[in-house]
N, C-alpha and C positions, 0 to 999 in steps of 0.2 A: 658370376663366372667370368676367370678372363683366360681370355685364347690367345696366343700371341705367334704370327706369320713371320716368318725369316726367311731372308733368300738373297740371292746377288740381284741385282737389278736386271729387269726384265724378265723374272721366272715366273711372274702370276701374282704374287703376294695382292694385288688390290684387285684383282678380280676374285679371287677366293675368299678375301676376305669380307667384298660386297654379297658374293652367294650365301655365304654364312651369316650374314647380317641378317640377310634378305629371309632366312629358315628359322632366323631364330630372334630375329629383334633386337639383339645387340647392336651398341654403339660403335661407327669403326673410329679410333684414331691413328692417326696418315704418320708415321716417322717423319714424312716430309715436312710436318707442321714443325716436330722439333731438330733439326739437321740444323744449325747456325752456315746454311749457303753449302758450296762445291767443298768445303773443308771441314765438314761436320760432322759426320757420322758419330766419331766417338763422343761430343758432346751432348747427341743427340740420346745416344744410349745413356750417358748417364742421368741427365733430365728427363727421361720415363722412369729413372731407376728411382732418382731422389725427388721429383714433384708428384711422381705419379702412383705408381706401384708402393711405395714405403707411406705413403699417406694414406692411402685404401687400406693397406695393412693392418693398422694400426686404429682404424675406425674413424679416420680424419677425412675431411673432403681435399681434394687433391684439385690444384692452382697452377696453372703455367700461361707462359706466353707462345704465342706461335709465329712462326717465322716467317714473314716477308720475303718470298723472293725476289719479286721487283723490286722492292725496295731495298736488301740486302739490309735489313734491321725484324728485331723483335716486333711484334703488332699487339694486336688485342687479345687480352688476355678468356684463358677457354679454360675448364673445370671439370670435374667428375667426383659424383659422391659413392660415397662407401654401398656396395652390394649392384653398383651399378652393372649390366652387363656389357663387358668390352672386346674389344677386338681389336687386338694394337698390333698394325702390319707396319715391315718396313726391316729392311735391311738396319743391322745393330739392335734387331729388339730380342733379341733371342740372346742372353749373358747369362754368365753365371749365375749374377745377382739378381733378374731378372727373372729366373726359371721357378725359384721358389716363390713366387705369387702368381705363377700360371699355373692354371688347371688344366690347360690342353696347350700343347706346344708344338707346330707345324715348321719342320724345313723343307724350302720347294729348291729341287733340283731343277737346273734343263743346260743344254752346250749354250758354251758362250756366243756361237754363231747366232744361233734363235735367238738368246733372249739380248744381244745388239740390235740384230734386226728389229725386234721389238721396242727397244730402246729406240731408236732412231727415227721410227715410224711415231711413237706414244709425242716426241719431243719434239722433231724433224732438226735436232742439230745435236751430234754425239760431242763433241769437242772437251766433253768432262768425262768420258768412257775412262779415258787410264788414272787418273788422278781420284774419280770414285774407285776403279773395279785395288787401287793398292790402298786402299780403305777398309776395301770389304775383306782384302787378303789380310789386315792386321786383324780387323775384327775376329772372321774364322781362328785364326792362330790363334788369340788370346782365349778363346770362347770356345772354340767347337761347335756352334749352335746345332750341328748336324747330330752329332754324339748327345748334346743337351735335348730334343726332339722327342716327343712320344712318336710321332709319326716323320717320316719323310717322304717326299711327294716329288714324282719326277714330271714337268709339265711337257 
């Protein structure tokens, strides 16, 4: 089974996604693994799309590299095989191409107020707020992941 958490940054997405872990034994993996740094999002989407998701598909074990951010480079490479149970949270996991290999599909709501404040407290330095949140604004537009959503969830 794979579950896959969407949302703007700061609405929950890795806390929900560890309670569900925690219920159910599934694996999480963090978008934050595949984001290439403050300018990544959409790369990040499509590296779950084509290493991750299109390999399990297909019955193949799925291969990537995970991203460094202190180092601002790729790192050691991480895997998952076919039937595995997952849990892919993170802003840009939620896509068109994305939606047809999920079997349960989560978008978490909440005001941008909250989930900055949250943001700011999780990081203790916002300095990437506008530069992520006009990321997440192309992502929704091309995507909808709200509309793409079995469920939406207001935190």
């Amino acid at each position: 089974m794979i579950t896959i958490i969407d949302g703007r940054s700061g609405s929950g997405k890795t806390q929900l996604a560890e309670r569900l872990a925690a219920e159910t034994g599934a694996r999480v993996i963090h978008m934050d693994d595949l984001y290439a740094g403050w300018h990544g999002l959409a790369t990040g989407s499509r590296l779950l799309e084509r290493a991750i998701l299109m390999p399990l598909a297909v019955g193949a074990a799925a291969s990537w590299r995970r991203w460094d951010w202190e180092l601002g480079d790729w790192r050691e490479e991480d895997g998952a095989v076919p039937g595995e149970a997952l849990i892919i949270e993170g802003c840009g996991s939620l896509t068109l191409e994305s939606r047809e290999h999920a079997d349960l599909a989560i978008w978490l709501e909440a005001p941008e107020e909250l989930r900055h404040a949250r943001a700011l407290a999780r990081d203790g330095d916002d300095s990437w707020w506008t530069l992520w949140r006009e990321q997440e604004d192309a992502h929704i537009a091309a995507n909808s992941p709200g509309e793409l959503a079995d469920e939406v969830r207001t935190t």
